[in-house]
C-alpha positions in Angstrom: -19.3 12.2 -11.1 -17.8 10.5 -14.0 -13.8 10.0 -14.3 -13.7 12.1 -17.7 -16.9 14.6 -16.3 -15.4 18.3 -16.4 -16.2 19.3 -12.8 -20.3 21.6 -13.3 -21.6 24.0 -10.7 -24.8 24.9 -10.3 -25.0 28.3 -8.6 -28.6 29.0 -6.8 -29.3 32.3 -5.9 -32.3 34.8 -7.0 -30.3 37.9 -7.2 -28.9 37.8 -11.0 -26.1 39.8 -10.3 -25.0 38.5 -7.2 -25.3 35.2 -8.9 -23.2 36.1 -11.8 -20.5 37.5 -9.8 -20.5 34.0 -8.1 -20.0 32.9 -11.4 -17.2 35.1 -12.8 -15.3 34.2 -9.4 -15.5 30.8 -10.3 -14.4 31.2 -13.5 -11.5 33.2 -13.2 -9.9 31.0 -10.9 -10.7 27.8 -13.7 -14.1 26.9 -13.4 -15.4 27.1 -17.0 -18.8 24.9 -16.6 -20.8 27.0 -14.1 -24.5 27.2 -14.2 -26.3 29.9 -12.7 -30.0 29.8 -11.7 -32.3 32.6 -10.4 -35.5 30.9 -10.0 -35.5 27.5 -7.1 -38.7 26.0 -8.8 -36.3 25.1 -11.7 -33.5 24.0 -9.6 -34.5 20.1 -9.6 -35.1 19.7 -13.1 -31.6 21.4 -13.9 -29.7 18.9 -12.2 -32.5 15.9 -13.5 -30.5 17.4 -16.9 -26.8 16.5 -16.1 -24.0 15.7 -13.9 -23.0 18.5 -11.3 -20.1 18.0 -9.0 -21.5 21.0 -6.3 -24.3 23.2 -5.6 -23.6 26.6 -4.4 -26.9 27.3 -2.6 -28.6 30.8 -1.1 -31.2 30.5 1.4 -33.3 33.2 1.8 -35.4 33.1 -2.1 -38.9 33.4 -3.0 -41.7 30.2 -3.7 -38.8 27.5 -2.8 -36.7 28.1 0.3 -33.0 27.5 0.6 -33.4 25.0 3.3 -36.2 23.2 1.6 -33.9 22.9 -1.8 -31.5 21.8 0.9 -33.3 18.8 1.9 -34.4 17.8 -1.8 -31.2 18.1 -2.9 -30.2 15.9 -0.1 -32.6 13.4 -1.0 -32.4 12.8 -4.5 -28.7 13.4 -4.8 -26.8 12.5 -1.4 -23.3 12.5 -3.5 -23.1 15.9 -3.9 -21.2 18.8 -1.8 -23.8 22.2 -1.4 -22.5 25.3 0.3 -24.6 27.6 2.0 -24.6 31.1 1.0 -26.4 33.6 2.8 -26.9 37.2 4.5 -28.6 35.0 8.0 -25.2 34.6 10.0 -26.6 33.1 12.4 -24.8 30.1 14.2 -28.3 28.2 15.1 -28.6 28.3 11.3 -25.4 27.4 10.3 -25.9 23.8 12.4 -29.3 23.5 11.1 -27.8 23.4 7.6 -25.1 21.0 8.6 -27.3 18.7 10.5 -29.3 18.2 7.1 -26.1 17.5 5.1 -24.5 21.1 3.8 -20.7 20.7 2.7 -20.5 24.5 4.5 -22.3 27.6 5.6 -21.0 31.1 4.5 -22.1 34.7 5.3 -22.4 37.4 2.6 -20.6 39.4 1.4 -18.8 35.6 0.9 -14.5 36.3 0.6 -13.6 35.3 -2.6 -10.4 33.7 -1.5 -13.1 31.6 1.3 -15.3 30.6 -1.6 -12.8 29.3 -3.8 -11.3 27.2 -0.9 -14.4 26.0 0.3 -15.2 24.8 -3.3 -12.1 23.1 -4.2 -12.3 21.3 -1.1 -15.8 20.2 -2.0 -14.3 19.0 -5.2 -11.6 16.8 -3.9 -14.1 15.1 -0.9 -16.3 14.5 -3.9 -13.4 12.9 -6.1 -12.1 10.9 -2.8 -15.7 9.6 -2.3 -16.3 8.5 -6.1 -12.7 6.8 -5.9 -13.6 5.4 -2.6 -16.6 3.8 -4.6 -14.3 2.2 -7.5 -11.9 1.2 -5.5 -14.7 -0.9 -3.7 -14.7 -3.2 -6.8 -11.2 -3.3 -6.9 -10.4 -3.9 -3.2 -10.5 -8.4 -2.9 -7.7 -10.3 -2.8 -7.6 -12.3 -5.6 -4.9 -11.5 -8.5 -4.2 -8.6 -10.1 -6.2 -8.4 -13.8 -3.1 -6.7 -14.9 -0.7 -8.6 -13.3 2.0 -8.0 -16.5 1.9 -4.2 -16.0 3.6 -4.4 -12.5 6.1 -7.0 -13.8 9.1 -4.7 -13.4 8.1 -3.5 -9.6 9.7 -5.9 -7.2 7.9 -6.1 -3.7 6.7 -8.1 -0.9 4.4 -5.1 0.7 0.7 -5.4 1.4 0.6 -1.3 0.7 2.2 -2.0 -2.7 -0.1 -4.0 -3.8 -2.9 -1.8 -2.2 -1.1 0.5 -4.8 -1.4 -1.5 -7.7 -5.1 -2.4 -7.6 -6.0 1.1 -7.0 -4.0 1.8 -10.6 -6.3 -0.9 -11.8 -9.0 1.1 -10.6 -7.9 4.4 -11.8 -6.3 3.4 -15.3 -9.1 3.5 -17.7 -9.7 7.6 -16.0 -8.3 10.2 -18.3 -7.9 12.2 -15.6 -4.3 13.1 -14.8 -2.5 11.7 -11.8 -0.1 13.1 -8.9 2.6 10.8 -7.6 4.3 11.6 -4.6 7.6 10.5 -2.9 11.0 10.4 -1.5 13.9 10.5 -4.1 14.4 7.0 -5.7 11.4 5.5 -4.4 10.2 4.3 -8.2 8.0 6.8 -9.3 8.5 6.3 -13.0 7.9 2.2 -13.0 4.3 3.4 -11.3 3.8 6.0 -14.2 4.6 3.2 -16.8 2.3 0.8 -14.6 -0.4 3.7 -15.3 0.2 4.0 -18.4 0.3 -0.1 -19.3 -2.9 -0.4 -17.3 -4.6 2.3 -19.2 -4.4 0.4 -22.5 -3.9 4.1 -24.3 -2.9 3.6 -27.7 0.0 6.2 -27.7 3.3 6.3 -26.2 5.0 6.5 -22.9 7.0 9.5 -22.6 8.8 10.6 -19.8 10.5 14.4 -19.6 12.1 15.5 -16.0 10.4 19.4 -16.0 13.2 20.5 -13.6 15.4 24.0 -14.6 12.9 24.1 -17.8 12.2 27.9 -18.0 9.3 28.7 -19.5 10.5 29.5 -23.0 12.0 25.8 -23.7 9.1 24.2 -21.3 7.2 25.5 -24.0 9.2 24.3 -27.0 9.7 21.0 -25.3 5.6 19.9 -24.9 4.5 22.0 -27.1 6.6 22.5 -30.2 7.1 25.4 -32.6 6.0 26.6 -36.0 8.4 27.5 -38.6 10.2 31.2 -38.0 8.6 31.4 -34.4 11.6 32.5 -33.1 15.2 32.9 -34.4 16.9 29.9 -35.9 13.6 27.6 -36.4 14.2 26.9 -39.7 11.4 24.3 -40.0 8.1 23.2 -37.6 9.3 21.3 -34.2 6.7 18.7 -32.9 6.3 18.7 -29.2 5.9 15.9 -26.7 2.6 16.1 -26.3 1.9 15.2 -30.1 4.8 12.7 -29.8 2.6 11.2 -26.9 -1.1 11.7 -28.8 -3.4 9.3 -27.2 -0.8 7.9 -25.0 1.0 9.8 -21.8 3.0 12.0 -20.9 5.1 11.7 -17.6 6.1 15.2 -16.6 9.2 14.3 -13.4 10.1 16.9 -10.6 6.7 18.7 -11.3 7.1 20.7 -8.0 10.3 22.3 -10.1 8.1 24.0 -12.9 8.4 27.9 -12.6 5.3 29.7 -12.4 4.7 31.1 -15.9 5.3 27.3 -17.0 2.7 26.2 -14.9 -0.4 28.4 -16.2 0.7 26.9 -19.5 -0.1 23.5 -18.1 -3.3 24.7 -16.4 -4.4 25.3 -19.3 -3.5 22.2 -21.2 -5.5 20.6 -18.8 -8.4 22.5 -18.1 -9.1 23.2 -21.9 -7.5 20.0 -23.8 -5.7 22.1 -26.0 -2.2 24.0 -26.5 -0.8 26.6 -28.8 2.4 25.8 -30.7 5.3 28.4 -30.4 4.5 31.0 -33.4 1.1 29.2 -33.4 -2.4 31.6 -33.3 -4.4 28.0 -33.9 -4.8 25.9 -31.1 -4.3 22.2 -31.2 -6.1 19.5 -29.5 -4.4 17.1 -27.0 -5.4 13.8 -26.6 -2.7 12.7 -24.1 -3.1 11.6 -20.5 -0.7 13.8 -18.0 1.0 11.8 -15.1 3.3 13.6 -12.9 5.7 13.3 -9.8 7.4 14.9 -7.7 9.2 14.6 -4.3 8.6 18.0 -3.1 6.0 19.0 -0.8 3.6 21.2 -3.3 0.9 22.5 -0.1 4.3 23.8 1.5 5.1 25.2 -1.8 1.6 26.3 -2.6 1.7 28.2 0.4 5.2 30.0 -0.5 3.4 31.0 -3.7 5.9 29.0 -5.8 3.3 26.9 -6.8 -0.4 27.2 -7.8 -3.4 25.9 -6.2 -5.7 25.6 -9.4 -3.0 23.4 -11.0 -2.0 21.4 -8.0 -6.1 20.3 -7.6 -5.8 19.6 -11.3 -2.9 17.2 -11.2 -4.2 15.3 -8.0 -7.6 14.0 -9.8 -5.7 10.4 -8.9 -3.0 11.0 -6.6 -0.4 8.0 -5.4 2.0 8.0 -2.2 4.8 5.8 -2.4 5.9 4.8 0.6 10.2 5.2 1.6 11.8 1.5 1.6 12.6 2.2 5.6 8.4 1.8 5.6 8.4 -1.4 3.7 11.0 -3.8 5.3 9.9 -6.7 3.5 10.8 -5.3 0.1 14.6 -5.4 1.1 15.2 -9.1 0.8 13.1 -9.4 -2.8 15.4 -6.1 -3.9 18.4 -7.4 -2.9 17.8 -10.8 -4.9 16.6 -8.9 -7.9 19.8 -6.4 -8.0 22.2 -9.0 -7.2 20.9 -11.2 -10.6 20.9 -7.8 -12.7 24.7 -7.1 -11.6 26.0 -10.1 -11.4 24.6 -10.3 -15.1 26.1 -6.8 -15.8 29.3 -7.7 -14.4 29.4 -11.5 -15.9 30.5 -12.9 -12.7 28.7 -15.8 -10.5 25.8 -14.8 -8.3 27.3 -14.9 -4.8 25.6 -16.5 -1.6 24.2 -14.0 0.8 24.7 -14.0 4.5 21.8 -13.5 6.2 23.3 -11.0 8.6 23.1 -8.6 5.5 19.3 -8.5 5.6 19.7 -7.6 9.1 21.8 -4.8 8.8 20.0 -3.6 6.2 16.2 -3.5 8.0 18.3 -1.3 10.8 19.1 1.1 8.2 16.9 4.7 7.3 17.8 4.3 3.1 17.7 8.5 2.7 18.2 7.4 -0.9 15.3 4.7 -1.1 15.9 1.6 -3.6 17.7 3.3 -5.9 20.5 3.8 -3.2 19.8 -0.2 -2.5 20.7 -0.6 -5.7 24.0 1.5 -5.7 25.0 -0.5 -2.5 24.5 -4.4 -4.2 26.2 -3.5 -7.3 28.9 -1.8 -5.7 29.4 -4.8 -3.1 29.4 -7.2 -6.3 31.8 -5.3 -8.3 34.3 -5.6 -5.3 32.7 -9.3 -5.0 35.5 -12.1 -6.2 34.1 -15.5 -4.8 32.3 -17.2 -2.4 30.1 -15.6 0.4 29.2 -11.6 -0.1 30.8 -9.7 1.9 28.9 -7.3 4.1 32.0 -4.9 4.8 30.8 -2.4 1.6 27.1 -2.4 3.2 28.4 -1.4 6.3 31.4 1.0 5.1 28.1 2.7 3.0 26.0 3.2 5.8 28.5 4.4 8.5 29.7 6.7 5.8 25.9 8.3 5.2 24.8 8.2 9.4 28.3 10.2 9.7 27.7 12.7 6.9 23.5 13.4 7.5 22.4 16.1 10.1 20.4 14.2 12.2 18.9 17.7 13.7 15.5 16.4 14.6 15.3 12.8 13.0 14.1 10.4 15.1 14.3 7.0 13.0 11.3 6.1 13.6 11.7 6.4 17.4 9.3 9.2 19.1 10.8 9.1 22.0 10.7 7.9 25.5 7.0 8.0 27.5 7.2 8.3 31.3 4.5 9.7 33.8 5.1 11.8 36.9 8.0 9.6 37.5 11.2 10.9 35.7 13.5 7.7 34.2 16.5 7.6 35.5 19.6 7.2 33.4 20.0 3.4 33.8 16.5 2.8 33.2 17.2 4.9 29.1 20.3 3.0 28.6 18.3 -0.1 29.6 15.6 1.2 27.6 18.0 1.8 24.2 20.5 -1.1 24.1 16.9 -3.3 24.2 15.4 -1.3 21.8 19.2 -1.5 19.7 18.6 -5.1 20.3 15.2 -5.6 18.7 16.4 -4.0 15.8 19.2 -5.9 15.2 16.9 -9.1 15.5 19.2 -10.0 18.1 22.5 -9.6 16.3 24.7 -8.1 18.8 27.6 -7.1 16.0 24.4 -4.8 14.5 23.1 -3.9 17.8 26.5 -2.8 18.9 26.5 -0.7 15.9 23.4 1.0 16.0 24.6 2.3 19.4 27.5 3.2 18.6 29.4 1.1 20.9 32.1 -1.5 20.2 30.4 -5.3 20.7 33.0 -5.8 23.7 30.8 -3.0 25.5 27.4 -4.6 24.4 28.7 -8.0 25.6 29.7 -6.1 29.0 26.2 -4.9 29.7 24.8 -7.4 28.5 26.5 -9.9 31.1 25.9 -7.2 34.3 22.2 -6.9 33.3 21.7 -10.6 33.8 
């Protein structure tokens, strides 16, 4: 299925009506491109005609049986999903279906809720699998073709730059894109990567969606005509004309209320949006990237956000990973921020004890980079000469371990394994002042830290463990 190919379903059944109200199911939950056919004999030639992203398939039909359309379909077009719908609910049928390649097997009457589910989750396997394929052209380790695009992301991870070349692989889509991620992990320097990859013509513009009601949502994307409500005195351009033919980042997505939210739908499923006061729609030609550090299937779930829209927004969808995953980013970050403050602050760029990088791997970062950078320019404003100190690092992270609830974090330790045998306690002290250790790289002022203990204590055990 192409990037920019509205998602087509071609629904199989020989019973019109029952057909159709596969159909209208379809539709009413954003579906607009469904194709229903009553006769199998013309089933091949329909999808000989154009691109179909599932096949919704009944078995039991005259001159052409379900399982024989089955295996042609299967044939000639491995790539896409087919679901089974039929009145045999029988489980020796069900695997025989399977075995030949059906997505899955439903028994009539089908639940609409089960249908729509089963299809959406036909639709993303299907997206994963084309992106799996473009991503295969994408995936060598030569240089990035866009290397300028990434310029202002600073990093030393292998998964970043997994990251990057999979925008190089997604950029030219139209499609919109999902990113997801803690606070302050850099969302918005990946949407401008997206957007600089894409080449699009129009403008970058960000907007952070969060506490928008629905009313200034509204006003804010979409604009208003003249004397839509009281004091427009003249017609308001919104954002998504500013951005026309370029895109439009839309932060804290997971915060959109829900009336908000079928305005977007809609925006994306049909291209188009009505101005405020506006009976004439207009078309939109912008590319939507959005982000959000929530967790949307929780939210989904809680009804406080939609499924149709969520499936929408994750045609592309990036994970950033938290800085406490990506170690090797903290020395690169550190370098970079010290430059930019010491720039800011016009003072000499200080030397760096190596300690500080240390410390720093040992710590969780709640706040990401962004609280990275918070720490280095605070540490340089105090900074008057000579070798950084690493007394504001340290007064920063004592000062977040004491004030987090720690209620079931683990950082990044599971726990201990033992068999039938039950450790005793010297065996978990052993087991945590080494563990403290490793951390630490060996630093026992870190180490001592981490545990909670003064070094004279560390030294102690240290010396009787010998």
């Amino acid at each position: 299925m192409a990037a920019d190919q509205e998602p087509a379903v071609l629904v199989v059944d020989d019973e019109e009506l029952t057909a159709e109200l596969y159909k209208s199911i379809l539709v009413e939950h954003g579906v607009h491109d469904v194709v229903v056919c009553s006769d199998p004999r013309r089933v091949m030639g329909i999808l000989a005609s154009k691109a179909f992203s599932a096949v919704l398939l009944d078995l039991n039909m005259p001159y052409i049986s379900g399982k024989e359309l089955l295996q042609l379909i299967k044939t000639e077009y491995p790539e896409i999903p087919i679901i089974i719908l039929t009145s045999e609910d029988k489980v020796e049928t069900a695997v025989e279906c399977m075995k030949v390649g059906a997505f899955d097997f439903m028994a009539k009457p089908i639940d609409e809720n089960r249908l729509v589910n089963a299809y959406n989750h036909a639709i993303r396997i299907r997206e994963l699998q084309d992106e799996l394929l473009v991503l295969s052209a994408h995936s060598g380790a030569g240089p990035l073709e866009n290397a300028d695009a990434f310029a202002e992301i600073v990093t030393a991870s292998s998964v970043m730059w997994k990251i990057f070349r999979y925008i190089e692989a997604i950029g030219p889509s139209p499609k919109s894109v999902l990113i997801t991620g803690e606070s302050g992990t850099g969302k918005e320097l990946i949407a401008r990567a997206i957007h600089s990859v894409s080449e699009r013509e129009g403008r970058f513009i960000p907007v952070n969606v969060s506490g928008l009601d629905d009313t200034v949502f509204s006003d804010t994307l979409f604009g208003h005509t003249r004397g839509a409500f009281t004091g427009a005195d003249s017609e308001r351009r919104g954002l998504i004309e500013s951005a026309a033919n370029g895109t439009l980042f839309l932060d804290e997505i997971g915060d959109l209320e829900i009336p908000a939210q079928i305005k977007l739908l809609r925006l994306l499923q049909e291209d188009e949006y009505y101005p405020l006061g506006s009976d004439t729609p207009r078309v939109s030609t912008v590319r939507i990237v959005a982000a959000t550090n929530a967790d949307l299937r929780r939210k989904q779930n809680d009804g406080s956000f939609r499924k149709d829209l969520y499936y929408r927004l994750m045609a592309h969808h990036i994970e950033i990973p938290p800085l406490r995953d990506r170690p090797q980013d903290i020395e690169p970050l550190v370098t970079f921020f010290l430059d930019r403050a010491a720039a800011t602050l016009n003072k000499k760029r200080p030397t760096v004890p190596s300690e500080l990088f240390t410390l720093l791997r040992t710590y969780t970062f709640p706040g990401n980079i962004r609280e990275l950078e918070s720490m280095v320019f605070d540490a340089m404003s105090r900074h008057e000469s000579g070798v950084l100190s690493t007394g504001v690092f340290r007064a920063a992270i004592d000062a977040e371990r004491d004030g987090t609830d720690t209620e079931g974090a683990t950082d990044g330790l599971s726990g201990i394994s033992y068999g039938d045998s039950f450790p005793t306690l010297s065996e978990v002290e052993e087991f945590f002042f080494s563990e403290a250790l490793r951390r630490a790289e060996g630093n026992q002022t870190i180490a001592a830290r981490l545990l909670g203990v003064s070094q004279s204590t560390l030294s102690r055990y240290l010396k009787n463990s010998r």
